[in-house]
C-alpha positions in Angstrom: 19.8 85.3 -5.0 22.8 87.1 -3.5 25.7 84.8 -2.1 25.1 86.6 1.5 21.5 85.0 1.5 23.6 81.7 2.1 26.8 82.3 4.3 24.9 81.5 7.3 24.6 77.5 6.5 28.2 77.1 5.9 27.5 76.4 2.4 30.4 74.7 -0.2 30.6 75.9 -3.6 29.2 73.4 -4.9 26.5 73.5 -2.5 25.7 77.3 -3.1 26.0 76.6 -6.7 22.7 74.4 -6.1 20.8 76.2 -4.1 21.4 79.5 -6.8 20.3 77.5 -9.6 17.2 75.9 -7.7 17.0 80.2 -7.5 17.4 81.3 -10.8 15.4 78.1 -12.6 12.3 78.8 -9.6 12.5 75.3 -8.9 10.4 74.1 -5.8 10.6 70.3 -5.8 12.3 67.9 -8.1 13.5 64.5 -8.9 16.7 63.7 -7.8 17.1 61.6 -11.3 15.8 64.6 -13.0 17.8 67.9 -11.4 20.5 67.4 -13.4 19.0 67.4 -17.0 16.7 70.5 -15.8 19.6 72.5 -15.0 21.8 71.0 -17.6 25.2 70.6 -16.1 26.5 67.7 -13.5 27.6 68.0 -10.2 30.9 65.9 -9.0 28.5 64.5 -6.1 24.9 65.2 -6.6 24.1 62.8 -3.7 26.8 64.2 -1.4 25.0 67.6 -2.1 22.0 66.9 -1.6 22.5 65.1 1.7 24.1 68.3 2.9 21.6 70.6 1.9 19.0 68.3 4.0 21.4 68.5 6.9 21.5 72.1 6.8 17.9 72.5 6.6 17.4 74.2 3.2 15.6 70.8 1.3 13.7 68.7 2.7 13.8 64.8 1.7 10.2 64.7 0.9 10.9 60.4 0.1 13.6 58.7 -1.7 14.5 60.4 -4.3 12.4 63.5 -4.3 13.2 66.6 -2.8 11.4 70.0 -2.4 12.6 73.6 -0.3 12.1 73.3 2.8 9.4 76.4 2.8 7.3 75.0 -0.2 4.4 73.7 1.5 1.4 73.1 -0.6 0.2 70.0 0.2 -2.0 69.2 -2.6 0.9 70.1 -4.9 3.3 67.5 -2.9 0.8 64.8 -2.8 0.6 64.6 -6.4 4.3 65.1 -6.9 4.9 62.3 -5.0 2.6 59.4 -6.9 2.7 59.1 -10.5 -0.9 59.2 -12.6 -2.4 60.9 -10.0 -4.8 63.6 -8.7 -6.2 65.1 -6.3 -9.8 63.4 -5.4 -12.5 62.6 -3.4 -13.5 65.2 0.0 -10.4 67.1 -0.6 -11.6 67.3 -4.7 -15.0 68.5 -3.0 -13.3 70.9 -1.0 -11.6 72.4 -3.4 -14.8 72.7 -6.2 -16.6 74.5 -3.3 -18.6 71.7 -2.9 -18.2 71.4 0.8 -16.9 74.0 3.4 -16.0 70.6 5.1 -11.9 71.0 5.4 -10.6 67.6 5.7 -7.7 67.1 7.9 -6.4 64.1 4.9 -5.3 64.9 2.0 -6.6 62.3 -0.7 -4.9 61.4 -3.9 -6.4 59.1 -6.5 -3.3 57.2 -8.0 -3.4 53.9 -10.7 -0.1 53.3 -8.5 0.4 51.2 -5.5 1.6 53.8 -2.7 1.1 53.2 0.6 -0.6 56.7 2.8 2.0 58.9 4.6 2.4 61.7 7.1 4.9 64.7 5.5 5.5 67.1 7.9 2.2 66.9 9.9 0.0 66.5 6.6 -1.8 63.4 6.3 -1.6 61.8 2.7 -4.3 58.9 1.8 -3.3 57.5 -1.8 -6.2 55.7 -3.2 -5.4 53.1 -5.6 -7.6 52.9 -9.0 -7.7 51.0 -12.0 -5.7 52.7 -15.1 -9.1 52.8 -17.0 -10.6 54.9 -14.4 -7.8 57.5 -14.4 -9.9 60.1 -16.5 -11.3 63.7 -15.8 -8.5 65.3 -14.9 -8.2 69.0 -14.8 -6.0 71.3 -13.2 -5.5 74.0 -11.1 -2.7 76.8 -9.9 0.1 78.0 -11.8 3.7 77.4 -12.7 5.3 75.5 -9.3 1.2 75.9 -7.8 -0.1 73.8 -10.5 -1.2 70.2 -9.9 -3.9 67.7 -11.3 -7.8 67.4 -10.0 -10.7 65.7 -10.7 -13.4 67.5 -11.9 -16.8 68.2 -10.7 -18.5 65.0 -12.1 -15.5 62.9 -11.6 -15.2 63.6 -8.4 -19.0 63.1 -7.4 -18.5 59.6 -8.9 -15.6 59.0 -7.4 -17.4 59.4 -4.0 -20.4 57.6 -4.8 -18.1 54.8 -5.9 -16.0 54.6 -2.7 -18.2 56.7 0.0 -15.8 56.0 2.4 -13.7 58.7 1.1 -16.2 61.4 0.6 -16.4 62.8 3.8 -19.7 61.2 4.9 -23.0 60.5 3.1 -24.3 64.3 4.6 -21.4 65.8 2.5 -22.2 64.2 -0.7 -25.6 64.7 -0.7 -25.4 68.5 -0.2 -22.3 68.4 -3.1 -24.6 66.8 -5.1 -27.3 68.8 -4.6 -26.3 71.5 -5.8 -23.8 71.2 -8.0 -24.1 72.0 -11.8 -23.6 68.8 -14.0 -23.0 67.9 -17.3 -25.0 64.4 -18.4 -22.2 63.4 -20.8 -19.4 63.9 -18.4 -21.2 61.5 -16.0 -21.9 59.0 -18.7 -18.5 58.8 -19.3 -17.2 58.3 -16.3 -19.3 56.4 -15.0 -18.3 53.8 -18.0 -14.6 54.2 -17.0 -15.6 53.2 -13.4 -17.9 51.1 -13.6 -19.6 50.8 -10.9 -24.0 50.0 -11.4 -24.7 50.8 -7.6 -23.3 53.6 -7.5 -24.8 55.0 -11.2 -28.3 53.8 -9.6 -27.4 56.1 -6.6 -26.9 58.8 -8.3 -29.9 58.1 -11.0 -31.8 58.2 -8.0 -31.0 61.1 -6.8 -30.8 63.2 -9.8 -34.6 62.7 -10.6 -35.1 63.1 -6.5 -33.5 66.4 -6.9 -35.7 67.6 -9.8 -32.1 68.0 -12.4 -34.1 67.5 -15.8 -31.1 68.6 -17.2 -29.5 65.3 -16.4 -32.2 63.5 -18.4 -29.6 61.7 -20.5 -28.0 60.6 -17.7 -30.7 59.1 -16.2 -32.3 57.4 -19.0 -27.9 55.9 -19.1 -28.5 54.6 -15.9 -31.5 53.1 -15.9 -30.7 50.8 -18.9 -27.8 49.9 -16.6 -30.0 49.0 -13.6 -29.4 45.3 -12.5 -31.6 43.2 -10.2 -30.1 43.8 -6.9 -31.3 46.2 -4.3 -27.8 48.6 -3.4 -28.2 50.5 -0.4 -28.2 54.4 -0.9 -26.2 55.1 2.5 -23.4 52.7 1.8 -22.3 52.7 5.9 -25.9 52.8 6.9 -28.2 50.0 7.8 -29.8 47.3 5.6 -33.5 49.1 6.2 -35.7 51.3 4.5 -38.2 51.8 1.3 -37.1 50.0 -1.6 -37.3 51.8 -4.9 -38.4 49.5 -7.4 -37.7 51.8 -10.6 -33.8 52.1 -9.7 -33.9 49.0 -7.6 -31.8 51.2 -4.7 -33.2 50.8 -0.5 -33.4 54.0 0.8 -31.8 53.2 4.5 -31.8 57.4 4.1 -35.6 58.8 4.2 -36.6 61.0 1.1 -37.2 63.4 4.3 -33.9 63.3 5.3 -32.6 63.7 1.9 -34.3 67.0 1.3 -33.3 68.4 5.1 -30.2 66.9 4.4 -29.5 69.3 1.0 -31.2 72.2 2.9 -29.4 72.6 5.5 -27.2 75.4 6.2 -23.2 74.4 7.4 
């Protein structure tokens, strides 16, 4: 980028020196510990620069350490910038599969991290904490600086039925469920990783409610999993309704209201 580009902010040599490389190298966000070794040459004051830049409103201090341009604003590339083994999960993982035209105003990130949730310029960021072991079925998606980690389809359904909290409501996952294509082995897997029997019986449940034969595996998985205790289906809804012997789940949700539930238009 042309020198002119820059006069306005006052800019040292040093200073313009930065902001061209960030230029020429099509850097969006980086490391402060990092910038260095990506452009491969040292600055007298890295920190001094930096600070400036800030000042001058062409970075932004996303938190300690970690820096983007202060017109680079996709969130769900930040979020997982920010928190190591992470991904993008749960209703926003929904959203994005197409799953639910639901927009949710947070943006959640799955993380085997401890990182306590943040605003970043007006964007909401909830960091869920996980165990390592359940840190599997990543994909991605973008390109180049656009690229950043996501769960995938059957990762992210049992991520939700693990923690429905985070799902967007039980309505949401019950229509994302519905009709989304699954692979039997995928699910079997992760649900080993998160291990979590109510919320396999759940969706056991559901996937013979739903009439998807081609989860057959699956199922016959989960019911050798199935313990003695009656889980709820609706984990925020009241202790009430039919029990279902064969997958020992209460359906505080009516097999009714289940199939309006997955019919209806949004």
């Amino acid at each position: 980028m042309a020198n002119s580009v820059y006069i306005s902010a006052n800019l040292s040599s040093e200073q313009l020196r930065f902001m061209k490389l960030l230029d020429e190298l099509e850097v969006e966000y980086f490391h402060f510990d990092e910038i260095e070794t990506q452009f491969n040459l040292n600055f007298d004051n890295l920190n001094e620069v930096l600070e400036n830049l800030v000042d001058k409103a062409l970075l932004h201090r996303i938190e300690r350490g970690k820096y983007k341009r202060v017109n680079f604003s996709d969130v769900h590339v930040i979020g997982t910038f920010i928190a190591k083994q992470s991904a993008i999960a749960y209703w926003s993982a929904l959203n994005l599969h197409g799953l639910t035209e639901q927009f949710p105003n947070t943006i959640f990130v799955q993380t085997t991290q401890r990182k306590k949730s943040k605003t970043i310029q007006g964007v909401y960021y909830k960091f869920v904490t996980i165990h390592p072991r359940k840190h599997t079925g990543i994909c991605y998606n973008g390109y180049g600086n656009y690229r950043y980690p996501i769960t995938d389809i059957e990762k992210t359904l049992v991520d939700c039925f693990d923690l429905q909290r985070h799902s967007g409501g039980f309505d949401v996952l019950i229509r994302a469920f519905a009709d989304a294509n699954l692979s039997a082995s995928k699910l079997i897997d992760y649900h080993t990783a998160v291990d979590n029997v109510a919320a396999m019986k759940r969706m056991g449940f559901l996937a013979g409610f739903f009439g998807k034969s081609d989860l057959a595996s699956f199922t016959t998985y989960a019911k050798s999993r199935v313990n003695q205790r009656y889980s709820l289906l609706d984990t925020g809804g009241p202790d009430q309704g039919e029990f279902v012997k064969e997958w020992r789940v209460r359906l505080n949700v009516s097999r009714d209201a289940l199939y309006n539930i997955a019919n209806e238009v949004y």
